[in-house]
C-alpha positions as CSV (number, residue, x, y, z in Angstrom):
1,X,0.0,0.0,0.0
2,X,0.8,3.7,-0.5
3,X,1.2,6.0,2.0
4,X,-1.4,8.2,0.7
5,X,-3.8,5.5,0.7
6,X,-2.9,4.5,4.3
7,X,-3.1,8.1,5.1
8,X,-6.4,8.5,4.2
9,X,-7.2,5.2,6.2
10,X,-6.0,7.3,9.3
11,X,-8.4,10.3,8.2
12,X,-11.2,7.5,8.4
13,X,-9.8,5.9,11.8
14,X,-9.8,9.7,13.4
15,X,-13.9,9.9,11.7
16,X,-14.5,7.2,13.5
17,X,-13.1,7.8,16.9
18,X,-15.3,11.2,16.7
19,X,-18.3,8.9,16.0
20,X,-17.5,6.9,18.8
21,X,-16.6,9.5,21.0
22,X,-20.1,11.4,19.9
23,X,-22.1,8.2,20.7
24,X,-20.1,7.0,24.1
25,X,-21.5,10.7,25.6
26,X,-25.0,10.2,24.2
27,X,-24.9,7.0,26.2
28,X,-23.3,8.2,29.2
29,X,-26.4,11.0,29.3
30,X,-28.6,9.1,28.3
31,X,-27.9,6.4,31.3
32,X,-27.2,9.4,33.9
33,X,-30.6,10.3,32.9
34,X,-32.5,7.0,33.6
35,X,-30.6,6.2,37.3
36,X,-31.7,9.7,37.8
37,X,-35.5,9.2,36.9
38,X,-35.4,5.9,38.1
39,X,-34.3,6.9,41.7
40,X,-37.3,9.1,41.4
41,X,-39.6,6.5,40.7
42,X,-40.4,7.5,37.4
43,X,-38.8,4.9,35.2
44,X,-38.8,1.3,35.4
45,X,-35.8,-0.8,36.1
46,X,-35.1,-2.3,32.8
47,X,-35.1,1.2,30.8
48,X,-31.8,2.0,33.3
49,X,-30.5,-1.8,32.5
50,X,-31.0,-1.1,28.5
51,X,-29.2,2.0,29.0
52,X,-26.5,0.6,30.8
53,X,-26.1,-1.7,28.3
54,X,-25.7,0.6,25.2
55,X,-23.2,2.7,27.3
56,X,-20.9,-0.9,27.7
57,X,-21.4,-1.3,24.2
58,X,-20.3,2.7,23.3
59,X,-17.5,2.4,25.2
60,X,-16.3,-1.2,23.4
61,X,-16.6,0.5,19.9
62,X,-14.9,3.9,21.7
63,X,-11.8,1.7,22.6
64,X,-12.1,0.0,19.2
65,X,-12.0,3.3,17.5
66,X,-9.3,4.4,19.5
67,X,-7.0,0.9,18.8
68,X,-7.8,1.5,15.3
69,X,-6.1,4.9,15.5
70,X,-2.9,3.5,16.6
71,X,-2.4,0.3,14.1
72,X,-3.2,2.9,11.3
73,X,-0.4,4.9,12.5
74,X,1.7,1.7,12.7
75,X,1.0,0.9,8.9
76,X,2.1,4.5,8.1
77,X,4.8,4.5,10.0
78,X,6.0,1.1,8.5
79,X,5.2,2.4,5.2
80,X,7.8,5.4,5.2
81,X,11.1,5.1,4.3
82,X,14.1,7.1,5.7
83,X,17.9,7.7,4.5
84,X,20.5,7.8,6.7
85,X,21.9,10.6,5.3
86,X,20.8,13.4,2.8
87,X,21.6,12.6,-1.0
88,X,20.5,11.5,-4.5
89,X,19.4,8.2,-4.9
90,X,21.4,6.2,-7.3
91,X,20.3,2.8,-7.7
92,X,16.6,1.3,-6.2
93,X,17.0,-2.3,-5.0
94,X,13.6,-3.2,-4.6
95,X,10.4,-2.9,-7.0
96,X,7.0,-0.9,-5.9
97,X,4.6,-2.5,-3.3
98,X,8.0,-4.5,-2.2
99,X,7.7,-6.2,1.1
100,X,11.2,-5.0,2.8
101,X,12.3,-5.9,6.5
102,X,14.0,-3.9,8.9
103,X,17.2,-2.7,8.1
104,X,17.4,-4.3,4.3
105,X,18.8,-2.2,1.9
106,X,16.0,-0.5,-0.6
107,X,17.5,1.8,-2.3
108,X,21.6,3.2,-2.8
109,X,22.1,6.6,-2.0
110,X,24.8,9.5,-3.1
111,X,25.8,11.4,-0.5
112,X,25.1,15.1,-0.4
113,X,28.5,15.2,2.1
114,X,30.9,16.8,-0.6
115,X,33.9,15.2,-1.7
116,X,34.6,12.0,-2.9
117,X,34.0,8.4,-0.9
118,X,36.3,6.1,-0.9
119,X,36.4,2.2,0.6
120,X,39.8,1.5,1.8
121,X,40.9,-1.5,3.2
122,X,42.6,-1.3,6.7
123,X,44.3,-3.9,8.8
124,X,42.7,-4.6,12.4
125,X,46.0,-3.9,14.1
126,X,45.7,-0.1,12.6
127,X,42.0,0.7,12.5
128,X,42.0,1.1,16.1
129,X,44.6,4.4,15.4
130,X,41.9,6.0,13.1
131,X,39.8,7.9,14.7
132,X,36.4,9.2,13.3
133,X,37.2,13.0,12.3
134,X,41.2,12.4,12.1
135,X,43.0,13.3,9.1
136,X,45.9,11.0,7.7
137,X,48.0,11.7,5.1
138,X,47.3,9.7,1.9
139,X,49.3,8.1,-0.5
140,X,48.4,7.4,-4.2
141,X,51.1,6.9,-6.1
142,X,53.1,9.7,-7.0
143,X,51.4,12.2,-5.6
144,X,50.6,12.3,-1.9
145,X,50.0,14.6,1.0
146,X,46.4,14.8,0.6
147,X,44.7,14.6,3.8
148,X,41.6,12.3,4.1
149,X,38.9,12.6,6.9
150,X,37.8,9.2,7.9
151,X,33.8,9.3,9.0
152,X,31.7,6.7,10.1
153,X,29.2,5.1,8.0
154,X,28.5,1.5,9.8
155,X,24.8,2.9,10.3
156,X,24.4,3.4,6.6
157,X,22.8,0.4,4.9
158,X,25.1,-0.2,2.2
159,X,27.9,-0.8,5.1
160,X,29.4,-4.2,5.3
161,X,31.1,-5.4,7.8
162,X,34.4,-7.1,6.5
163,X,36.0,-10.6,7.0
164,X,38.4,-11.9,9.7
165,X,41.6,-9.9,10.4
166,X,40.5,-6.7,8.0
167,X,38.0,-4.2,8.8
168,X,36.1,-1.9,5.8
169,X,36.2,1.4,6.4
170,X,34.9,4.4,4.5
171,X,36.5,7.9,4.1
172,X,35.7,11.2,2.5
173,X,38.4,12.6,0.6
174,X,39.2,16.7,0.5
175,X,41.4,18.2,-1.0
């Protein structure tokens, strides 16, 4: 389903909760106003029974109303999709109306950060000496001195995490 379709199911859960909320106060008056004539003697027995009866079943359809608010909201929620990070979205992994579980990649995404992003391979013995924000000098070939600034991106779906004795990690190159 699409979110507007799911949105307009809220609309109708919220109509409904005001119809049940509307008819749960028509009960409760109307069953205030039966104990009252029946204390008087005015009113037989059964009428405040009948009435107590509708106000049970007003509140029931209140609370359904009311639970149907909150799944709705659940449906949109699960429904939405959000990046990680700001950017253009360069590749879509799934197709429309796609089931997708928590955490599964859907789509790949360009980063709006600036710069370039490169994967680099680093040992385990040094990737505890990087720290998130540091620069390092970088060699590529000839020319070096360029200084990269290494950033986290384990939280970002595409991140893998890497076999054995090496760890992935990503970094944004300036110049």
């Amino acid at each position: 389903m699409n979110a507007s379709t799911l949105s307009i199911q809220l609309d109708e859960r919220h109509s409904a909760l005001i119809e049940a909320d509307a008819n749960l106060t028509e009960a409760q008056q109307e069953f205030d106003r039966q104990t009252e004539l029946y204390q008087r003697g005015v009113t037989p027995e059964a009428r405040v029974e009948d009435a107590a009866a509708r106000l049970d079943s007003a509140r029931s359809r209140f609370a359904v109303a009311k639970s149907g608010i909150e799944q709705a909201r659940d449906r949109l929620k699960d429904a939405t999709l959000l990046a990680p990070y700001g950017g253009r979205v360069a590749a879509r992994l799934i197709e429309p109306s796609q089931l997708v579980r928590a955490g599964e990649p859907a789509f790949e995404i360009q980063g709006d950060g600036g710069g370039y992003e490169i994967e680099v391979t680093i040992p385990e013995t040094l990737i505890s000496k990087v720290e998130i924000g540091s620069r390092r000098p970088s060699f590529r070939g000839r020319r070096s001195g360029y200084a990269d600034r290494f950033r986290d991106t384990a939280a970002a779906p595409e991140a893998r995490v890497a076999a054995k004795r090496k760890r992935k990690a990503r970094c944004a190159a300036r110049r």
